[in-house]
N, C-alpha and C positions, 0 to 999 in steps of 0.2 A: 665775515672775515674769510678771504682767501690764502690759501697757505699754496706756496710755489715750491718745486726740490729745492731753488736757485737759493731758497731761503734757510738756512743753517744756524738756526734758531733752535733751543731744546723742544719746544713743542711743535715744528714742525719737522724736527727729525725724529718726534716719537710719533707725529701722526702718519708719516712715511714709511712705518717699520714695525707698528705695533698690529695685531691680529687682530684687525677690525672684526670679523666672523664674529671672536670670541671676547670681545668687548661687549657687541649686540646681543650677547646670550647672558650675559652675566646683568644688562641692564636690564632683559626682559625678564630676569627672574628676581632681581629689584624689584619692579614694578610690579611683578603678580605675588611678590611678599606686604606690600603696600595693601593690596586689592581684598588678599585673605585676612590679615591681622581687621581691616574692617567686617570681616566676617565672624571673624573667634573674640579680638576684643572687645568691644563694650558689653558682653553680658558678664564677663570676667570683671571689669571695672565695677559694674553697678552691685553685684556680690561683695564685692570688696569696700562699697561707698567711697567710690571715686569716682569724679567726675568720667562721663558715659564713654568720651573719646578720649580720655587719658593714655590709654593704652599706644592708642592709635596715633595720638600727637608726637608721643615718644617716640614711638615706629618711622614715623617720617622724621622727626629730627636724625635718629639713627644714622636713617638710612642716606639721609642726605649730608649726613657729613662723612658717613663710611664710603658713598660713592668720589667725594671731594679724596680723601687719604686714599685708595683703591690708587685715583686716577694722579695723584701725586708722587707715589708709591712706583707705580711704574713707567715713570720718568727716571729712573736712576738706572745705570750699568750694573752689570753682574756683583762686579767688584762692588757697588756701592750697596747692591743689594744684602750681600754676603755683611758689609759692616752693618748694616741695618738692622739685620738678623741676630749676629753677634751681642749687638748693644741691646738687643730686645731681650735674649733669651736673657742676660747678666741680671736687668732690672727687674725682669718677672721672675728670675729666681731670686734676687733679695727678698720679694715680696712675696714668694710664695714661704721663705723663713719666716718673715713677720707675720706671715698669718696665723702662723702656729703658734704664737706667743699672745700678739695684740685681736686676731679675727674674734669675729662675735660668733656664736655657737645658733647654725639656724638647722633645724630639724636632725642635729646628731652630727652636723660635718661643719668643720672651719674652713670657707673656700673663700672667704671675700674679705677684702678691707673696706672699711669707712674712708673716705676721702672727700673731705669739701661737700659730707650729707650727700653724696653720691657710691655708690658699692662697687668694687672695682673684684672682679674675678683674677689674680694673677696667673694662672693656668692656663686659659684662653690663648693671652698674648705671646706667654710663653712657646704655646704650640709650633708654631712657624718656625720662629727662630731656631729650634729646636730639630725642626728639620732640616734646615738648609746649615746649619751649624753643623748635624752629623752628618749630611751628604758630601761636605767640603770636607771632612776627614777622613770617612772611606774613600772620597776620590784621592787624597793627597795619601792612604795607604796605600794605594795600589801605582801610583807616583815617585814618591821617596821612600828607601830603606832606609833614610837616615833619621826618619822620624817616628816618632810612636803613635801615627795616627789614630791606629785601630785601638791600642788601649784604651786613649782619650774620646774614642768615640762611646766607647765600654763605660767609660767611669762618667761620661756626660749621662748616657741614657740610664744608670744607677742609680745617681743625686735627683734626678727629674722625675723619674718613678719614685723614688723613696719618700720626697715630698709628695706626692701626690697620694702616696697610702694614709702616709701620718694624716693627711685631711679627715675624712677617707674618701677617695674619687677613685672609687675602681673601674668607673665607666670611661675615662678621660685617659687612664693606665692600660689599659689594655685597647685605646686608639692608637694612642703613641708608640704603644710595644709593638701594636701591627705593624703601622707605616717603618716603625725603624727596622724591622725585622727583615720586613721586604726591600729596606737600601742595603741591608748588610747583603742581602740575596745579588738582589741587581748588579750591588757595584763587585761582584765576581771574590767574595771573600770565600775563605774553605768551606765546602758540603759540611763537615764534620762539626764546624762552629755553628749553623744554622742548626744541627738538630740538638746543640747544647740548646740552645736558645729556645728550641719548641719546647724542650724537656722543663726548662726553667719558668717558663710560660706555663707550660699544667700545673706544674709545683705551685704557681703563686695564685692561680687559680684555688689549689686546694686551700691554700693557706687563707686567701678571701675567704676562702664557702667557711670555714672552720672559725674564724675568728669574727668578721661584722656578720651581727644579729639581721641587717637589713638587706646583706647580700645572699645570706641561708635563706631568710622570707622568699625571696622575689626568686630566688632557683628554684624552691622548692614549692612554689607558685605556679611556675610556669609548666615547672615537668608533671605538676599532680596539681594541674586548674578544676575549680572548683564552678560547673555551668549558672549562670545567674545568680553569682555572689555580688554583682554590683561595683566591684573593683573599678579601678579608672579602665586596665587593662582589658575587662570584662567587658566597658561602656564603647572603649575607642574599638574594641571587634564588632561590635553591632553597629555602630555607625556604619559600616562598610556593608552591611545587607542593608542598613535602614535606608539607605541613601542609594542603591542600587547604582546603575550606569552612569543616568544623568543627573542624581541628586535632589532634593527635595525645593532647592531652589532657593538662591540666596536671602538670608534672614530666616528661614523656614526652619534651621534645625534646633535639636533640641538637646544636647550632648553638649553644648559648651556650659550652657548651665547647671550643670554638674560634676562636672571633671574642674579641680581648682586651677589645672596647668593646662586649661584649652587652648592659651594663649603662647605655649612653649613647649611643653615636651610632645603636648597630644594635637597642635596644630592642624596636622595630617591626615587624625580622625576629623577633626571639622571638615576640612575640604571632603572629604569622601562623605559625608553626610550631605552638603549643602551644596555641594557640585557634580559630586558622583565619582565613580572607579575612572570613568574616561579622563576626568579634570587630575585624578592620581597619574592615571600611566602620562598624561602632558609633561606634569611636572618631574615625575621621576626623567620620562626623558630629556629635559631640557638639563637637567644635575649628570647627566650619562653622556649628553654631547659636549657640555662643559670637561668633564676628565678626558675623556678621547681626543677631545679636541687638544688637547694640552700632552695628552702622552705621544698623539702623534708629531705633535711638534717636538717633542724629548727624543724621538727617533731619529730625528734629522740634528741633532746636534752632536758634533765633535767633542765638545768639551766637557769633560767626565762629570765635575763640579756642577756644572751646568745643566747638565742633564737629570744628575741625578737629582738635583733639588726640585726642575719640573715636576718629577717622577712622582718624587715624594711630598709634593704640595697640592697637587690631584689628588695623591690618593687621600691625604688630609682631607682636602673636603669633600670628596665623593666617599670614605667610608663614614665620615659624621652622620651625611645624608644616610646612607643607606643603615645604619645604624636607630638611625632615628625612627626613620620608614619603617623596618622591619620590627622596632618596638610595636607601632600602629597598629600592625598585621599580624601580632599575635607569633613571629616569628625568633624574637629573642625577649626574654626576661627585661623588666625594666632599667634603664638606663640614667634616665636624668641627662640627656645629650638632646642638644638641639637642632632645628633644621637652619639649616643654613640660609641668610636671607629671606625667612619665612617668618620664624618664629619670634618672639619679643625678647630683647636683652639688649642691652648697650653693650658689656663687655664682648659678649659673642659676636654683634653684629661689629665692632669696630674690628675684633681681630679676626674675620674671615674677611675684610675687605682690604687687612693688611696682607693677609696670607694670596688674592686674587692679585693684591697690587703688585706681590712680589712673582705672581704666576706671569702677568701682566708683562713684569718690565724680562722675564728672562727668555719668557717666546717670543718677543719682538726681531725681527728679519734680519741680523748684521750681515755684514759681508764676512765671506772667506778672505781671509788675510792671504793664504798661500795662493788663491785666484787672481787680485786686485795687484798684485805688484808692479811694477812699471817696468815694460820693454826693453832689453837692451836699448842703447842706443843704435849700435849699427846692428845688422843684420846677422843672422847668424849662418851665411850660406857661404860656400865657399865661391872666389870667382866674381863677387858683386859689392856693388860698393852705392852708398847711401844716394849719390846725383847718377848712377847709371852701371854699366859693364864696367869692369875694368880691362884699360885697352891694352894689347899685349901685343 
């Protein structure tokens, strides 16, 4: 199939305009999430007594239906974006209520619902929406006085945090607190208000370390590590000497077989074991030209709303990443956060392909409206007239 400009068709005026670059980066890091889950899942399955590629079979349905909604997703205009986001965050906040009433209690926290024998994370989906929701009301505070943006931006990111404690996900609370923290920064709100916010931030930090038993463990873990305790944490640091440069070489490692989340949190240590630190710094940077890629196109955008949800849907998936990463490497206390198109999950991998489709549709190339306008009709010189001189 040939697509012509001549043709003004939705898919050929998204193929005209969308950031082909950063379409190819987002597909290749697809496919070397496909490549690794055959690396981490089936020793994970066969511990489990599940069938060998279970894991793996899930991974590509995933991921081939996340790449289908990704590439759906950014078919739509800002505007439509913006509702998309709206109706997302609403639903995944009902459901993030019902989870605290109906969820099923797995290791200590209520994050999921049962649906149709399938488990649905409502927090995930929430994410997005979540941001491009408070980006469009810091842009429309700094817009209208006649509206109460900034409150409403304030009481949205309260209810979204406060569910997310009651679960308790304080690793997923203090992503979202980043990213919004840094639109309230961006979109040019008072210096004064941002160090309420930092202040409020350690506070709730203390308030975690004080009150869950399993966010004092893993602090008090990290700051006073215990050398060859065997930990997951212990196991995914020595992947990373065991596996030196180039890795022990695919199927060869031996780290997935004992971590029960080689498949998801600790992904990362696999690759560094079975591919090596070189196959790490790859993918780190292929997650690093993904955000750049995308905040540089935020730079070139006029429109406040629009920008700032770039801003902050980058920084959504590159601090997940880097968050995740830096569990691996022994560099932050454990998380329970995933890699982004790497790791296993249906809920995660559908809502970072929502969250890429909405990166998708709002970097695509429009025109300047105040450029495109159409020419006077007659000239605007004095003395001259549309068929010639004017004769005098």
């Amino acid at each position: 199939m040939r697509l012509s400009r001549a043709d003004r068709s939705r898919v050929a005026d998204w193929w005209f305009t969308v950031d082909h670059v950063l379409v190819g980066a987002i597909l290749a890091l697809v496919a070397a999430g496909l490549i690794l889950s055959l690396a981490a899942s089936p020793a994970v399955a066969i511990r489990k007594g599940l069938p060998t590629y279970y894991f793996v079979e899930r991974h590509l349905l995933f991921s081939a239906l996340g790449v289908l909604i990704m590439l759906t997703v950014s078919l739509f205009p800002p505007r439509g974006v913006r509702r998309l986001a709206l109706g997302l965050f609403a639903v995944s906040m009902a459901g993030l209520v019902a989870v605290y009433f109906v969820g099923p209690e797995i290791h200590g926290a209520q994050r999921w619902l049962a649906i149709g024998g399938h488990s649905i994370q409502p927090s995930e989906f929430a994410k997005p929406g979540f941001v491009v929701v408070s980006a469009w009301l810091f842009a429309e505070s700094q817009r209208r006085a006649d509206m109460p943006a900034l409150p409403l931006a304030i009481l949205v990111a309260v209810c979204f945090t406060g569910l997310l404690i009651a679960q308790p996900d304080v690793g997923q609370t203090l992503l979202v607190t980043a990213v919004w923290g840094t639109l309230y920064y961006l979109s040019g709100q008072a210096l004064l208000g941002a160090g309420i916010i930092g202040v409020c931030g350690a506070m709730g930090l203390v308030f975690a370390y004080s009150t869950f038993a399993h966010v004092r463990f893993r602090i008090d873990k990290f700051f006073s590590p215990t050398p060859g305790d065997n930990s997951q944490l212990d196991r995914a640091m020595r992947s990373f000497s065991e596996g030196g440069f180039l890795g022990r070489g695919p199927g060869e490692g031996t780290i997935k077989t004992a971590l029960p989340d080689a498949h998801t949190d600790f992904i990362f240590a696999v690759v560094a074991e079975e591919y090596g630190v070189i196959a790490c710094l790859v993918l780190l940077g292929l997650f690093a030209f993904i955000v750049m890629r995308a905040l540089i196109a935020a730079a070139q955008e006029k429109d406040a709303a629009t920008r700032l949800s770039i801003q902050g849907l980058a920084l959504l998936f590159g601090l997940q990443a880097l968050i995740n990463m830096g569990v691996n490497v022994g560099l932050l206390p454990a998380k329970g956060i995933t890699l982004p198109f790497v790791s296993s999950g249906g809920s995660s991998m559908i809502a970072v392909s929502i969250t890429l489709g909405m990166l998708l549709a709002l970097t695509r190339h429009r025109p300047d409206v105040a450029r495109v306008k159409k020419p006077p009709l007659l000239p605007d010189v004095v003395g001259l007239h549309p068929t010639g001189p004017v004769q005098k």
